[in-house]
Structure formats: C-alpha cells, structure tokens
C-alpha positions in Angstrom: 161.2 123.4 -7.3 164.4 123.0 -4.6 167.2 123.2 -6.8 170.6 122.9 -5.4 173.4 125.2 -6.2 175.1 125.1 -9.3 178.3 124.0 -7.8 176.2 120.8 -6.0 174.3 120.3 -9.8 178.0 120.6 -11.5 179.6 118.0 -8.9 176.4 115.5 -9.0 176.5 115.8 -12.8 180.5 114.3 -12.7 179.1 111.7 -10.4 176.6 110.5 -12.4 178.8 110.3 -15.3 181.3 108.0 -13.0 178.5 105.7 -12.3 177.4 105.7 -15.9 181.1 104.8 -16.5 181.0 102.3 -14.1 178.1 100.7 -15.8 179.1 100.1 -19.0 182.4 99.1 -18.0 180.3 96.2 -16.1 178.5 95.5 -19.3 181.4 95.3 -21.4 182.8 92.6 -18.9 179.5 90.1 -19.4 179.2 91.2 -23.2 182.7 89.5 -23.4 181.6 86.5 -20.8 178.3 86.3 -23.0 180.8 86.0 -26.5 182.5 82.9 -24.7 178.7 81.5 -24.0 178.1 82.1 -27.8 180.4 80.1 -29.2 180.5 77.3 -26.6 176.7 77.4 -27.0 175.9 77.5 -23.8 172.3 78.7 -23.5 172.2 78.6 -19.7 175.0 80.9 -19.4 173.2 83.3 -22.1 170.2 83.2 -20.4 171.6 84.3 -16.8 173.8 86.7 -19.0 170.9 88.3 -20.9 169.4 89.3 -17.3 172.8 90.7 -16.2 172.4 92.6 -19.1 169.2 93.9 -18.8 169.6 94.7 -15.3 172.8 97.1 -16.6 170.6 98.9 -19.1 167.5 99.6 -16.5 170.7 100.9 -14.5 171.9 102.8 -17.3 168.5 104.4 -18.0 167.5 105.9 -14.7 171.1 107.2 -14.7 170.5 108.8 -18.1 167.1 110.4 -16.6 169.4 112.2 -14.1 172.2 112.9 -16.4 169.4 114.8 -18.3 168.0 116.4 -15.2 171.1 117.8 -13.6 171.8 118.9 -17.0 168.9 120.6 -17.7 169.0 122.5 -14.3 172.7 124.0 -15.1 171.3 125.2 -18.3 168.5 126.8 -16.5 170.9 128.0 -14.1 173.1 129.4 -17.4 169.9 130.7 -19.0 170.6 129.0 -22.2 168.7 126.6 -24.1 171.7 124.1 -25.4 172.7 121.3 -22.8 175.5 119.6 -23.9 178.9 119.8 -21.8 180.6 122.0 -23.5 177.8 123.9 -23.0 177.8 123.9 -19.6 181.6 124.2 -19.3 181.7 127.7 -20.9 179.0 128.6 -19.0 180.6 127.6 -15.4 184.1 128.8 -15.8 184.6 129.2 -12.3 184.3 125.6 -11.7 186.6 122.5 -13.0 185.1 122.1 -16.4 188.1 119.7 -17.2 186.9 116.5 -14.6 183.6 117.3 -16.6 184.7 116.7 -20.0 187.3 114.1 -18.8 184.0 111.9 -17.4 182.3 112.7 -19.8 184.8 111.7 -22.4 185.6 108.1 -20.4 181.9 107.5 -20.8 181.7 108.0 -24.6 184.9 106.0 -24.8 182.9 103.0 -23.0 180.0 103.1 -24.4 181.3 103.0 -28.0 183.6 100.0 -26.7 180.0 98.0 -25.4 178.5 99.0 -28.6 181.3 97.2 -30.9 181.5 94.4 -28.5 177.5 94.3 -28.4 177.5 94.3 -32.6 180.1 91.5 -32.7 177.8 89.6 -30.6 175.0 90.0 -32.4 177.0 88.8 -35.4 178.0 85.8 -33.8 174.8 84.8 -32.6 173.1 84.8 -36.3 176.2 83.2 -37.7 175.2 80.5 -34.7 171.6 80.4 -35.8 172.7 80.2 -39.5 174.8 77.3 -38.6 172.1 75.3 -36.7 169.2 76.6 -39.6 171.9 74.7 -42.0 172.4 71.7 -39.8 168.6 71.2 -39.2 167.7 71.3 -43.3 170.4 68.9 -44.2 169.4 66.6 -41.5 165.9 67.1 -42.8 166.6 66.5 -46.2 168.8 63.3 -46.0 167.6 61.1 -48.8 170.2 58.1 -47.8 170.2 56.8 -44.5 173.7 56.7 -42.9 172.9 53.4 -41.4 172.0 51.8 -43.9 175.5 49.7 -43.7 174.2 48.6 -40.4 171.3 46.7 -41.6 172.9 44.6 -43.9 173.1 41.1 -43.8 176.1 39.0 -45.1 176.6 35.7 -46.5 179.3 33.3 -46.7 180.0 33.8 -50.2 180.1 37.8 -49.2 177.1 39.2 -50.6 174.9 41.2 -48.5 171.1 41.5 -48.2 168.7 44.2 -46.6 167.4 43.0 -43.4 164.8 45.9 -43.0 163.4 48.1 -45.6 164.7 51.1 -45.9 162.8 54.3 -45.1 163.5 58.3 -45.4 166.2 59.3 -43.3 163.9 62.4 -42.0 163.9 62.8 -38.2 160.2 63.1 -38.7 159.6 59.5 -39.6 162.1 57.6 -37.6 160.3 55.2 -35.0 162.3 54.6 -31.7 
C-alpha cells in the first residue's frame, strides 16, 4: 500500500471535509427550492429536484468513503485504534489541528441544517398527501350533486322540475 505522508493525509483530509461542506451547502439550497415546489405542488419541479438531490448524496457518499480512508490511514500512521478528529488532532500536534476541527465543525453545522430542512420537507409533503387523500374521499363520497341546480327546469308560475334524473355524484359513475 503507497501511503502518503501524514502531513499530505492530514491536508487531503481538510479537503475532503471542504468539499463535503460544499455539498451539503448545495443541498440545502435545492431542499429549500424543493419546499417552494411543495407547496406550489409543482411535481415537475420535484421530480428534477429529487435527482438534484440524489446526485448530492452519491456525491456525498464517495466523499464519506475517503473521509473514512484518509482517516483511517492517520490513525494507522498514530497507531491508535479511535478515528475521530480529535483523535487525530492530539495525535498530530505538529500540524494545524485547528483548520481540522474548524472543517470539520462547518460540516456538522451543515449537515444538521439539511437534516432540519430535509425533516420539514418530509412533513410538508404528508401534510400535502393528507390534504389530497381528504380531497379525493369527500369528492368520492358526495351524496348530493352540486349541479343539481343546473338541471332544473322552471315554470311560469316559478316552480321547478328535474330535467334529468339524478345520479351519485361519485367521479366513478359520471358519463362525459
């Protein structure tokens, strides 16, 4: 296995913490595009939006597979067993632990912003569904016809009479 120096692992680590950074600053940005799509319903928009989406978190996984990587090769190079920055920190004094932690605190800060942002969404959208599930069984379960008004036919003297029977309102057994 070529592995780099520690300093080269140390600095690529930062890097890949920036990009990570990067990406879910990007997803935050269509998260917030995809809560306008939600409530303006606007399906075509969600549907471009969920690919955006998905193309952030394949982004954000191969990322994560280096983050774990470069991470695992400074603790090899620290011959200790725990990864985690702080970790890593105290084992590299020599070199600026502090841009470490600060990426890797921005990144925790953005990725616990997309995570709120990603649970409202998810709220909204089953409020959405709940809304439409509503709609759909009143609609289904209209006994009176809203036009039946229209189909009356009036006399001189001001009394009215059917000009077509009436039948169930449900959209299922409507003709034209």
């Amino acid at each position: 296995m070529n592995l780099e120096s520690p300093e080269q692992e140390f600095e690529t680590l930062i890097i890949v913490l920036g990009k990570m950074k990067e990406q879910y600053v990007r997803q935050k940005e269509v998260l917030v595009k995809q809560r306008a799509a939600i409530i303006s319903n606007n399906t075509t928009e969600l549907t471009e939006i969920l690919n955006q989406i998905d193309n952030i978190n394949e982004t954000i996984e191969r990322l994560e597979i280096r983050r774990i990587f470069n991470t695992d090769v400074l603790a090899q190079y620290a011959n200790t067993e725990t990864k985690t920055i702080r970790d890593i920190v105290k084992a590299f004094p020599e070199l600026d632990g502090k841009k470490l932690e600060t990426a890797a605190l921005e990144l925790k800060k953005e990725a616990l912003e997309v995570k709120t942002i990603s649970t409202s969404n998810s709220s909204l959208l089953e409020i959405s569904r709940n809304i439409v599930k509503e709609t759909m069984k009143i609609i289904m379960t209209q006994s009176v016809d809203p036009r039946d008004k229209a189909w009356r036919t009036y006399s001189n003297s001001g009394a009215y009479a059917r000009t077509i029977r009436k039948e169930p309102a449900h959209l299922v057994n409507r003709k034209g």
